[in-house]
C-alpha positions as CSV (number, residue, x, y, z in Angstrom):
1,X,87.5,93.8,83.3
2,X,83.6,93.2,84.0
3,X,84.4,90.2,85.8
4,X,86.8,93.1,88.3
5,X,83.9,95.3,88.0
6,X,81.4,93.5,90.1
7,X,83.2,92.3,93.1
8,X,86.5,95.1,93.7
9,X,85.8,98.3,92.2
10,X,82.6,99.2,95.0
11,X,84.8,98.1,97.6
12,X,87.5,100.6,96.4
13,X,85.0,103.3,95.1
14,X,83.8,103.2,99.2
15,X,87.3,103.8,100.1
16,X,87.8,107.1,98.3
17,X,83.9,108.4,99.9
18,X,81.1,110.0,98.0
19,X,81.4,112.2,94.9
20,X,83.3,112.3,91.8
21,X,86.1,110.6,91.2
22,X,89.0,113.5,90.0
23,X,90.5,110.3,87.5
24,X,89.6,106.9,86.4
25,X,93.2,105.7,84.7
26,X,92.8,102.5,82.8
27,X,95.8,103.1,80.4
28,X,98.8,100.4,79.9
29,X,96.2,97.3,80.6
30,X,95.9,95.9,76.9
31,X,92.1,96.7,77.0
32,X,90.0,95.9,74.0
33,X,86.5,98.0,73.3
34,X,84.9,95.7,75.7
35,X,87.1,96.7,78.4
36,X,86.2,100.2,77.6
37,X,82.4,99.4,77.6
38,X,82.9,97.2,80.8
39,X,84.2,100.7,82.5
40,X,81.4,102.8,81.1
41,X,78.8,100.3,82.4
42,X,79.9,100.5,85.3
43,X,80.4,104.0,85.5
44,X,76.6,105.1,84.4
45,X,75.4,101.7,86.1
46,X,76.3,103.8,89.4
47,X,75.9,107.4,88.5
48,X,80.1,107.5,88.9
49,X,80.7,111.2,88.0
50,X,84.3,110.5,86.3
51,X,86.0,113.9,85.5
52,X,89.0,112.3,83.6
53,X,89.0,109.0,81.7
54,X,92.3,107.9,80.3
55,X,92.3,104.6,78.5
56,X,95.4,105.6,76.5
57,X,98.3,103.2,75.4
58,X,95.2,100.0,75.0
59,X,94.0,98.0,72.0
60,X,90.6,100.3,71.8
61,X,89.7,100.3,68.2
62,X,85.8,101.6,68.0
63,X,85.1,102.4,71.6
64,X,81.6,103.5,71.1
65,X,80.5,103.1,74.4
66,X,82.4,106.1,75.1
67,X,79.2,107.9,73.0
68,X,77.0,106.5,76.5
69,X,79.3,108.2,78.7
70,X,79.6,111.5,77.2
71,X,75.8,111.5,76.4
72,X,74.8,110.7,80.0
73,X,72.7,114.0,81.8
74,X,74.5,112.8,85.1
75,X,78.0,111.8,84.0
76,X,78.7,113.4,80.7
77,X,79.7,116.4,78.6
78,X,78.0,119.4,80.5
79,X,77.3,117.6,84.2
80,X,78.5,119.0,87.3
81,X,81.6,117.1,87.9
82,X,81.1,115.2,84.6
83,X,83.7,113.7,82.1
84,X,85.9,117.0,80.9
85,X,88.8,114.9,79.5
86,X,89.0,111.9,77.6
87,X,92.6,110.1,77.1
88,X,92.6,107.9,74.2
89,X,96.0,108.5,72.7
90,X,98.4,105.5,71.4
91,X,95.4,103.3,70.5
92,X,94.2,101.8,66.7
93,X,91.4,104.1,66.2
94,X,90.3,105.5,63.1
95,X,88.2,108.9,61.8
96,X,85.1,107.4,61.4
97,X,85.2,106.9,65.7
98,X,86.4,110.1,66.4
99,X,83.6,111.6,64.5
100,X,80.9,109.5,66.6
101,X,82.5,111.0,69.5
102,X,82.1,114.5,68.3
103,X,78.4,113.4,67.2
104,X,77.9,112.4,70.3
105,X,78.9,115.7,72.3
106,X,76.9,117.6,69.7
107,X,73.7,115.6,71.2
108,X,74.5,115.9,74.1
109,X,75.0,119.7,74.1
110,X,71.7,119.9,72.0
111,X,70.2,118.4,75.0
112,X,72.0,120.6,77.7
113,X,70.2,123.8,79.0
114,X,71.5,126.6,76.4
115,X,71.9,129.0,79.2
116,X,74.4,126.3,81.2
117,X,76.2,125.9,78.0
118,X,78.5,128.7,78.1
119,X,79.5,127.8,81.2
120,X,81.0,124.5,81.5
121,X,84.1,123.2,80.9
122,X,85.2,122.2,77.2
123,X,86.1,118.7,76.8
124,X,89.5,117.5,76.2
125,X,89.8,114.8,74.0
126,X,93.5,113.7,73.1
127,X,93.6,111.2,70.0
128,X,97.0,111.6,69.0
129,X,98.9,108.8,67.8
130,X,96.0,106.6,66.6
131,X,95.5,105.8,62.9
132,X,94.1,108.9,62.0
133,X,95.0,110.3,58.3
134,X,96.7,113.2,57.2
135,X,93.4,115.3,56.1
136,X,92.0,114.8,59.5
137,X,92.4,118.4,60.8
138,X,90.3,119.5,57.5
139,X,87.8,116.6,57.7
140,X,87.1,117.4,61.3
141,X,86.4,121.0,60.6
142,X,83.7,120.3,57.8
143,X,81.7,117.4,59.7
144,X,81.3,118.5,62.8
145,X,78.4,120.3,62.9
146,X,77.4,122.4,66.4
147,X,80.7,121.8,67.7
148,X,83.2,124.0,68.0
149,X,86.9,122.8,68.2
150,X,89.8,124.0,69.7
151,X,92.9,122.6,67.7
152,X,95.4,125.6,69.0
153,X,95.9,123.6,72.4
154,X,96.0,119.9,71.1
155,X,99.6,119.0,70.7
156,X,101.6,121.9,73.2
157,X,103.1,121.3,76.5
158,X,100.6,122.3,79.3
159,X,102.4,125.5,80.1
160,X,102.1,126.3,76.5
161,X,98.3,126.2,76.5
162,X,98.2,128.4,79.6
163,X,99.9,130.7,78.2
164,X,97.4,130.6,75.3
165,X,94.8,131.3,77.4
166,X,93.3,127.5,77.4
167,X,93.4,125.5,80.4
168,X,91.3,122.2,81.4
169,X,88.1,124.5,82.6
170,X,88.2,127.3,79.9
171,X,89.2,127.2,76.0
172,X,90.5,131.1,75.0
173,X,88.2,130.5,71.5
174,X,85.2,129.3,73.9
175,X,85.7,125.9,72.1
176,X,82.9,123.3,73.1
177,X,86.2,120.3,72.7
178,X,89.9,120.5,72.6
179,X,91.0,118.1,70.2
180,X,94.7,116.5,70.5
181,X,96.2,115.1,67.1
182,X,99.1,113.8,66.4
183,X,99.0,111.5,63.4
184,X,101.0,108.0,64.3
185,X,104.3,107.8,62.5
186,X,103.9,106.7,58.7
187,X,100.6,109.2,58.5
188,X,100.8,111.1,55.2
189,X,100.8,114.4,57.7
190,X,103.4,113.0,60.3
191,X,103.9,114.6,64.0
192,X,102.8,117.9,64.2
């Protein structure tokens, strides 16, 4: 995917005109972690504001460099026009990666202005159908620290969560993330 990087994706990005792209969908192309860093690179390398990232249905086990993007002042958790969903469903990852995520929105909203905080969108950030266990609801609610998640929205049909009062730019339970589980089949908790 870095080897696409360099030579096609300015070309296309010049196409489409300044300012943030609405959605960067890399899902369905086998990527591995370095796929997922090659994107990021890229991404930060040009100040890209990205509002959706969807990498699901891939081979991503610990995409960390997902931490850079969501920590990034220009592109990340809390920009104008910054990342606000992240797709990661039907991939191999486990607890201990989703947890560095959520670390890493806790820094970054550490670093955000604490008046602009109220303001900005929660992020979405669908992990169901990974190889998450059965406790991770629970294990999720007692390590993460400064970040306040939304699990009512997760797993419902989008008229569902409207209904709800959540929606991609506001969380009813002024949530910093929405967090989508769905343990894979053969998890001790099963589909929810």
């Amino acid at each position: 995917l870095g080897d696409w990087f360099a030579p096609e994706a300015p070309r296309h990005l010049e196409r489409l005109g300044p300012g943030p792209l609405d959605c960067m969908d890399l899902s369905h192309n086998c990527l591995s972690d370095q796929g997922a860093d090659d994107a990021v690179s890229f991404l930060l390398w040009r100040g890209q504001q990205t509002k959706r990232l969807k990498l699901f249905h891939n081979y991503l086990l610990e995409p960390l460099a997902l931490c850079r993007l969501i920590e990034d002042e220009r592109c990340g958790v809390g920009a104008v026009d910054g990342i606000r969903e992240l797709h990661l469903s039907h991939n191999q990852m486990k607890i201990s990666v989703l947890e560095r995520l959520l670390s890493s929105v806790a820094t970054r909203l550490d670093n955000m202005d604490k008046e602009a905080r109220p303001w900005r969108p929660p992020l979405w950030l669908r992990v169901e159908h990974n190889d998450l266990d059965g406790e991770a609801t629970d294990l999720l609610k007692e390590t993460c620290s400064g970040v306040k998640l939304c699990f009512d929205c997760g797993v419902k049909s989008s008229r569902q969560c409207r209904s709800q009062g959540c929606t991609l730019t506001h969380c009813k339970n002024g949530a910093d993330v929405h967090l989508g589980l769905i343990m894979k089949a053969g998890s001790t908790e099963g589909k929810r």
